[in-house]
C-alpha positions as CSV (number, residue, x, y, z in Angstrom):
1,X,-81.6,-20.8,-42.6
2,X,-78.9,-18.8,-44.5
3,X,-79.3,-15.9,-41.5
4,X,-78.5,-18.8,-39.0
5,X,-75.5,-19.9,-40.9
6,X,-74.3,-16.3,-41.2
7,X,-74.8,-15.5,-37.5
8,X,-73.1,-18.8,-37.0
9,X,-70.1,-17.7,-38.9
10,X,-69.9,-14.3,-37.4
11,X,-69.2,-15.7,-34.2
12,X,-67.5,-18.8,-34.8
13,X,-65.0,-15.6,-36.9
14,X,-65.1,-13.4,-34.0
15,X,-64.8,-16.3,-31.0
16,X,-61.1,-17.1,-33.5
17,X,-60.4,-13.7,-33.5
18,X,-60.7,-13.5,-29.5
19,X,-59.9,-16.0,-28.1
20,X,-56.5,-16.7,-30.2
21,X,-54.1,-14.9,-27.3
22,X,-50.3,-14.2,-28.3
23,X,-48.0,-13.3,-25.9
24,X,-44.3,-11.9,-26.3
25,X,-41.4,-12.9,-25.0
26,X,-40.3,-12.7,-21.2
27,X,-44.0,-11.2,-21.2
28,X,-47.0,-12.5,-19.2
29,X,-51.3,-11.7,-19.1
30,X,-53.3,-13.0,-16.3
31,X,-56.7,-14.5,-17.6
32,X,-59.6,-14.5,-15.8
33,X,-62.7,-16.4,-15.9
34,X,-66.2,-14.7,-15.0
35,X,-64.4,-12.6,-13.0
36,X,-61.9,-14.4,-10.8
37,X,-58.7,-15.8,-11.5
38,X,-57.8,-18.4,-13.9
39,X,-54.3,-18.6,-15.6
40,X,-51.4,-17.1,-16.4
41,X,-50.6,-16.8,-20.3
42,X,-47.0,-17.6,-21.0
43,X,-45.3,-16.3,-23.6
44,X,-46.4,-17.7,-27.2
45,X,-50.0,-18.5,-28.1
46,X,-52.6,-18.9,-26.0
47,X,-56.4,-19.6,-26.2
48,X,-59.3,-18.2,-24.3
49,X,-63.0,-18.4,-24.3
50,X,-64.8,-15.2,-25.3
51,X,-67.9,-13.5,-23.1
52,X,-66.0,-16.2,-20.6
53,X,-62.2,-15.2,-20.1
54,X,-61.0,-11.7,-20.6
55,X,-57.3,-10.5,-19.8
56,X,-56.7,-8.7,-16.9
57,X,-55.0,-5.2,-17.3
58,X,-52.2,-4.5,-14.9
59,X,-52.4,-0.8,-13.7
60,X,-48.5,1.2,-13.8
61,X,-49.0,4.9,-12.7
62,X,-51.9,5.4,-13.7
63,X,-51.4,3.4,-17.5
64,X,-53.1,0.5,-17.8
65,X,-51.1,-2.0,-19.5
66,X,-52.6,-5.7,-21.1
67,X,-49.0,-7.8,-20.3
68,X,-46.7,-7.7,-17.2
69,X,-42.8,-7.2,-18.5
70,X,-41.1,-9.3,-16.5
71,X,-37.6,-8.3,-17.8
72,X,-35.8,-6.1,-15.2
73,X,-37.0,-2.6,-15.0
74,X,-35.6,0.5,-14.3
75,X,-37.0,3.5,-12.5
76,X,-35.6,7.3,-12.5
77,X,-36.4,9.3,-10.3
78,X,-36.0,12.8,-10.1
79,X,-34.3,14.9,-7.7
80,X,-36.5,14.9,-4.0
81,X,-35.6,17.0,-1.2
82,X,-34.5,15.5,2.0
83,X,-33.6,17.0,5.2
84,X,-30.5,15.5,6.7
85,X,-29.8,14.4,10.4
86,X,-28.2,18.5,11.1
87,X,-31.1,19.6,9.5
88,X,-29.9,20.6,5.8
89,X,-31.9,20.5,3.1
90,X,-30.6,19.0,0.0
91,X,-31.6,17.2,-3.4
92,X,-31.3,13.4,-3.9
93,X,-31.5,12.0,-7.5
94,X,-32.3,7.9,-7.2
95,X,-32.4,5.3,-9.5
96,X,-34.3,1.8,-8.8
97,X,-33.6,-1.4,-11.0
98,X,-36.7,-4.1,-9.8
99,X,-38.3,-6.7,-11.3
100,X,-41.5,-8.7,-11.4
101,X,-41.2,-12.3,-10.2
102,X,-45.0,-12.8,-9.6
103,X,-47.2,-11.3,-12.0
104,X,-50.7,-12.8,-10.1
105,X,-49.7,-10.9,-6.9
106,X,-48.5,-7.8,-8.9
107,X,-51.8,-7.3,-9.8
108,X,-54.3,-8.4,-7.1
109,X,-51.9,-7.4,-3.9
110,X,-51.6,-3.5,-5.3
111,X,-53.3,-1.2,-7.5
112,X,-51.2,0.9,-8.7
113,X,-48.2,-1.2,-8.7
114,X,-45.8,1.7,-10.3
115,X,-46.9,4.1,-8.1
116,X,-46.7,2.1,-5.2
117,X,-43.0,1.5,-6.0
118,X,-42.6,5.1,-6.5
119,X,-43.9,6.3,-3.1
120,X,-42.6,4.2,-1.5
121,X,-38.6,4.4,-2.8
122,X,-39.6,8.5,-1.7
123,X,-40.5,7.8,1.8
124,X,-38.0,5.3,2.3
125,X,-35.3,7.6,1.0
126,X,-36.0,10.5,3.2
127,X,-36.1,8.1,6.5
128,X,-32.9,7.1,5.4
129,X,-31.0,10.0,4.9
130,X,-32.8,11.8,8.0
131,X,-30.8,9.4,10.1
132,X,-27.4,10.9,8.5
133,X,-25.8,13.7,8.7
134,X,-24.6,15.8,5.7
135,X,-21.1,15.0,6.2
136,X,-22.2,11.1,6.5
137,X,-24.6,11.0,3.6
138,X,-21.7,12.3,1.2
139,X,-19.2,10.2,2.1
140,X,-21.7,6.7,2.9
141,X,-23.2,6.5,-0.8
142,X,-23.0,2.3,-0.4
143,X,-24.2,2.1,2.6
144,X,-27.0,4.4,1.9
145,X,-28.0,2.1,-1.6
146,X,-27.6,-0.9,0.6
147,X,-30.2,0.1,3.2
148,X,-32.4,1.2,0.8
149,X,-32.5,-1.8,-1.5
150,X,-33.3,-3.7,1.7
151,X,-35.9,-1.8,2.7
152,X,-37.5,-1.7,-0.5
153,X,-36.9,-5.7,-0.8
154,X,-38.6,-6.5,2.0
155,X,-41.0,-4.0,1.5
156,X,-42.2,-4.8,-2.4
157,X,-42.2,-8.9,-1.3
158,X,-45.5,-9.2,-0.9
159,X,-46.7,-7.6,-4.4
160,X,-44.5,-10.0,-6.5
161,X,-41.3,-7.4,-6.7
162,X,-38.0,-8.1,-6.3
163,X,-35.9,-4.7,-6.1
164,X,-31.8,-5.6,-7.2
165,X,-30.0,-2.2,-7.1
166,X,-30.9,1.6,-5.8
167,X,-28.1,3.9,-6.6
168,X,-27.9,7.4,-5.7
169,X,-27.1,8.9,-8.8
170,X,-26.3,12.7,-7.4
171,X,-26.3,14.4,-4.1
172,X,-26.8,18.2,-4.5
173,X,-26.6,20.1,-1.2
174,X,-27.3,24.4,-1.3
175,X,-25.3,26.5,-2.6
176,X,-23.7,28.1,0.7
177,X,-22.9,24.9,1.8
178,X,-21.5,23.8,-1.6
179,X,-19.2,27.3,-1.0
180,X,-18.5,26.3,2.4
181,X,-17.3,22.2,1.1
182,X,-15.2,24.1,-1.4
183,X,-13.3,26.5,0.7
184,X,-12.6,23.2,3.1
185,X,-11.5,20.8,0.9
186,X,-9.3,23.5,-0.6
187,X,-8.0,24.3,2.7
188,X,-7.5,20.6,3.0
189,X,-5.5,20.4,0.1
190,X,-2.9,23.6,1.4
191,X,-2.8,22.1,5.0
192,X,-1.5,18.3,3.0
193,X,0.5,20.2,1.0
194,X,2.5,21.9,3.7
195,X,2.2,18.7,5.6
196,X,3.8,16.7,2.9
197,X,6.3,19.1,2.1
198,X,7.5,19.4,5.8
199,X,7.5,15.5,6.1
200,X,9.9,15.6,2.7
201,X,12.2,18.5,4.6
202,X,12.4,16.1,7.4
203,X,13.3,12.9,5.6
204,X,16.3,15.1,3.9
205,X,17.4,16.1,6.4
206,X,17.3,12.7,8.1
207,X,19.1,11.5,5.1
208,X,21.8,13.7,5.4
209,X,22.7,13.4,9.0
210,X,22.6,9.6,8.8
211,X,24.8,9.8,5.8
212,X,27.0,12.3,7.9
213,X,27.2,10.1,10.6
214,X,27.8,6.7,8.5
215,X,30.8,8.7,6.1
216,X,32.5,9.6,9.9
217,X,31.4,6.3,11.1
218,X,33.5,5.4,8.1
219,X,36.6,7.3,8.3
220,X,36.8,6.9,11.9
221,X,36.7,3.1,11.3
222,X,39.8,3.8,8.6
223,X,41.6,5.7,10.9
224,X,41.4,3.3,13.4
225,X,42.5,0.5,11.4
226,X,45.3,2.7,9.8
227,X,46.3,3.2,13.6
228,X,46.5,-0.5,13.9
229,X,48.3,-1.5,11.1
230,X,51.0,1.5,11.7
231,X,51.2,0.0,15.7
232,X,51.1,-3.7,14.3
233,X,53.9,-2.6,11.7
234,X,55.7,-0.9,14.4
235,X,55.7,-3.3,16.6
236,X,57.2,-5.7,14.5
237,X,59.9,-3.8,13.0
238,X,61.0,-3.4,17.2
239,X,60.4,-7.1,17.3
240,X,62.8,-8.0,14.4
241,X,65.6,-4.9,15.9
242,X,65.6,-6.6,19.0
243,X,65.7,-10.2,17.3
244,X,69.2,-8.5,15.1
245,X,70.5,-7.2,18.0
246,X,70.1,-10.8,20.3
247,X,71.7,-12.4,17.1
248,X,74.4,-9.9,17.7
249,X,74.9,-10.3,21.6
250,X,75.2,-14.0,20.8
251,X,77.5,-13.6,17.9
252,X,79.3,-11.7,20.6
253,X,79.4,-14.5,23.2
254,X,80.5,-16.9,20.6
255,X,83.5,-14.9,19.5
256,X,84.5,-13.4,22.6
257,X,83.6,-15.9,25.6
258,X,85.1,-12.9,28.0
259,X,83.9,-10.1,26.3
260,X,80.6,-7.8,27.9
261,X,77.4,-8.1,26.0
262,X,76.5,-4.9,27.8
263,X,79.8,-2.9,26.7
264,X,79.2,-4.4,22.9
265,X,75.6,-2.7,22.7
266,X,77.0,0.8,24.5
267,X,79.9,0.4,21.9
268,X,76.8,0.5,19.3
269,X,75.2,3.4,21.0
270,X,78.1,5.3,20.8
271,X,79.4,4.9,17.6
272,X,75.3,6.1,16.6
273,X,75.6,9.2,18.6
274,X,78.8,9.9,17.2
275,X,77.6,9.7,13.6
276,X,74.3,12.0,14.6
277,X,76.5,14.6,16.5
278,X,79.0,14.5,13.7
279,X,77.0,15.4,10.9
280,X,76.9,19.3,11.5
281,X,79.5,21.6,9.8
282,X,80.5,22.9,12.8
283,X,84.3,21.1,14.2
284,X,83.4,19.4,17.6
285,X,85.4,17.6,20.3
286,X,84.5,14.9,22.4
287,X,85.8,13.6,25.9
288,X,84.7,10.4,26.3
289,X,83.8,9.5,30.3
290,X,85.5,6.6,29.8
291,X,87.6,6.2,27.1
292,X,89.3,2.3,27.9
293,X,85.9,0.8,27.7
294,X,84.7,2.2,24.7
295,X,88.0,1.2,23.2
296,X,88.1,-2.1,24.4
297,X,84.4,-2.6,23.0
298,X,85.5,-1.3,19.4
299,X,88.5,-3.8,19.8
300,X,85.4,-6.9,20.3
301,X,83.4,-5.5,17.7
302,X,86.8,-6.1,15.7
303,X,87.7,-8.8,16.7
304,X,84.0,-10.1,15.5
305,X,84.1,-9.0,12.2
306,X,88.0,-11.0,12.1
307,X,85.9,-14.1,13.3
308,X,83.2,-13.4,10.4
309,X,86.0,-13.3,8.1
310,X,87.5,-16.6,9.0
311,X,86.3,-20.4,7.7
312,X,82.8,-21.6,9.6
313,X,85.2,-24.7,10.9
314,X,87.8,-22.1,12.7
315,X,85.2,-20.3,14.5
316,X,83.9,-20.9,18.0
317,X,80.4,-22.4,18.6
318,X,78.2,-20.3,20.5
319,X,78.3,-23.0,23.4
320,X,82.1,-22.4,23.9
């Protein structure tokens, strides 16, 4: 009796020890039941039945594990060759981020789950870049992730996988034609330099000839406008002369109804000439053509001032 309630204890200690399950956080174990599917145990504890239930190992290149992770995962690769488009060979270092969204699946749609994902990323990355060319595959890094998570995506579905990122991480091509990229982009650089300093040349001397042509722009406007202000003056000072002298010819009429307007302004002209002829040192003498009518028209012009000189009410109105 005492060997039965030993045996008893041993397994009722040994079923507690078993079939108590805890499971960590954003971790899962698939439990299976005389061999075929049963649960999946969540994170926390968990109870089985022993010799019934067992825990299903998951199987990630070549390790076998007892929980899926199902935080995200990341995946380095390192460097594979690839032959591009134009036929050059080159190394491509990639970098997966996936994650496991079905754990049941994970396990009984692959066996080697890690593996899987790693042969296939491989493949899919030298189809890829096959279809560029070198020149492309440098210069096209987002559309080349973008393809490739796609692929991947679509690809990885059906085990439970969801793949969120694949970045090329370096692009190495050989070494002549890393000596060949060199010497380009160098002669890139000279041919923008001389570019760019030509283009500045040309906007100087762009510069230079608009500001030319707006400084004689400029002092053609002033001279122009100095041209009309000297005509404008001009032509006033000619309009206020010949204003005087009609004030004269009818200060004329008014104080000598017979006298000649015309003889009064020769008078004028005379006496002008006389005074610019005159003004030399040398002694000069003049023969006037015709002597009575230039004196009769200095008499008028005296005989104006005498009518200036007298009261306004003794001197004759203008209509007179």
């Amino acid at each position: 009796m005492e060997w039965v309630l030993i045996f008893l204890g041993v397994v009722i200690l040994y079923m507690a020890a078993n079939g108590v399950q805890i499971v960590e956080q954003a971790s899962v174990k698939i439990v299976e039941r005389l061999g075929r599917f049963h649960m999946v145990a969540r994170s926390g504890i968990n109870f089985i039945w022993p010799f019934v239930d067992r825990i299903r190992p998951i199987l990630m290149l070549g390790q076998r594990l007892r929980s899926i992770d199902l935080r995200e995962q990341v995946e380095d690769f390192p460097p594979q060759p690839v032959i591009t488009r134009d036929n050059v060979t080159m190394l491509v270092d990639t970098v997966l981020y996936y994650q496991i969204t079905d754990p049941k699946r994970a396990i009984y749609e692959i066996v080697d789950l890690g593996a899987a994902i790693h042969q296939l990323t491989v493949t899919s990355l030298r189809n890829v870049m096959g279809e560029l060319a070198l020149d492309e595959t440098l210069t096209s890094r987002e559309t080349v992730n973008l393809k490739l998570r796609n692929i991947l995506d679509e690809a990885t579905d059906k085990w439970g996988v969801k793949v969120n990122r694949v970045e090329l991480k370096n692009i190495e091509p050989p070494k002549a034609i890393q000596d060949a990229m060199a010497k380009q982009m160098k002669a890139e650089r000279e041919r923008r330099a001389v570019v760019t300093e030509a283009e500045g040349s040309k906007r100087a001397a762009v510069l230079t000839a608009e500001g030319e042509r707006d400084a004689a722009i400029a002092n053609a406007e002033g001279e122009k406008r100095s041209t009309i202000l000297e005509a404008e003056g001009i032509a006033e000072a000619r309009i206020k002369i010949a204003q005087a002298e009609a004030e004269a010819i009818n200060r004329v009429r008014g104080a000598l109804p017979d006298a000649s307007p015309a003889n009064y302004l020769i008078a004028l002209k005379y006496l002008d000439s006389l005074e610019k002829i005159s003004s030399g040192r040398a002694t000069k003498i003049f023969l006037p053509f015709e002597a009575s009518a230039i004196l009769s028209s200095i008499g008028g012009i005296r005989e104006i001032l005498k009518a200036d000189e007298r009261p306004p009410s003794q001197r004759p109105s203008p209509q007179d």
